[in-house]
C-alpha positions in Angstrom: -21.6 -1.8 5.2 -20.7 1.3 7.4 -18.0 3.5 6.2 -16.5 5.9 8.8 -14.5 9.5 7.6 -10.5 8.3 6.9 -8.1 10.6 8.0 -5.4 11.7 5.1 -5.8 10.8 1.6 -4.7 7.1 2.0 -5.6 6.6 -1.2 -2.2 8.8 -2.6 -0.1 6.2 -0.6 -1.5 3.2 -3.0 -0.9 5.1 -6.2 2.2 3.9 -7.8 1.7 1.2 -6.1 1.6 -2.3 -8.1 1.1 -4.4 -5.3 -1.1 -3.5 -2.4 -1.9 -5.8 0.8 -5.5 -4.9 2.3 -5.4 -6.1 5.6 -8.0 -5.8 8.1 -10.2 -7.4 10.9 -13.9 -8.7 10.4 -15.9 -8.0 13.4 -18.8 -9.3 14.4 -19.4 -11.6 10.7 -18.7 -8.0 9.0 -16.0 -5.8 7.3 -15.1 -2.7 9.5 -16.2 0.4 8.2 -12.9 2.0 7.8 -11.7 -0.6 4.8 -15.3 0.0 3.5 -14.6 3.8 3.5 -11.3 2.9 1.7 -12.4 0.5 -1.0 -15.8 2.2 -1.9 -14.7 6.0 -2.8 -15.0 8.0 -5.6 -11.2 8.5 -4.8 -10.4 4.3 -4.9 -8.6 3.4 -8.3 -6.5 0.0 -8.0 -6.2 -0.4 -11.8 -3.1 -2.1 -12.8 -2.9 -3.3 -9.3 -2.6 -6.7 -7.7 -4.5 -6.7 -4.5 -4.5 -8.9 -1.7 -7.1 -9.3 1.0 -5.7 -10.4 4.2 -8.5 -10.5 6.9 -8.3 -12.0 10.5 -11.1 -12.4 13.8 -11.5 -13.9 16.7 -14.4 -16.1 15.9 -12.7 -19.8 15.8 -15.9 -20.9 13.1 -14.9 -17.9 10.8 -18.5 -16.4 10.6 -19.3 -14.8 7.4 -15.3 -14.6 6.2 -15.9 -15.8 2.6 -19.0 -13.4 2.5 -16.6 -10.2 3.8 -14.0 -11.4 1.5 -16.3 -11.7 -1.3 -17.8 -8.3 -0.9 -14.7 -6.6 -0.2 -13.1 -7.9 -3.9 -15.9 -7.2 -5.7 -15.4 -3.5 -4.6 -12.2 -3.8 -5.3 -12.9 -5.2 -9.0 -15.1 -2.2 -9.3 -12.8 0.1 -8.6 -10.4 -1.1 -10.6 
């Protein structure tokens, strides 16, 4: 549940936006903290958005996917 500091304001690029693909890796059975960062700011607004999480890792037995997914979309839902 790191976040780390994002460079820019990415959050501008998403904002007319009606459709926006959040794609990232999970490392180690856990979202990286960048798309944390991203997803749980005061700055992250995807009202009237649909979003789509698209994660990928190494691990063949997909360690804690459906939990990373989960708690990444319910950021999502709360911001939006």
């Amino acid at each position: 549940k790191l976040k780390s500091k994002l460079a820019g304001d990415p959050w501008k690029e998403i904002l007319d936006a009606n459709l926006v693909y959040l794609m990232f890796p999970i490392w180690a059975g856990n979202s990286v903290p960048a798309m944390n960062a991203f997803v749980n700011s005061e700055k992250s607004n995807f009202e009237g958005k649909e979003v789509i999480l698209v994660t990928f890792q190494s691990d063949p037995s997909m360690k804690n996917s459906d939990k990373v997914r989960a708690y990444i979309g319910n950021l999502v839902s709360k911001h939006g």
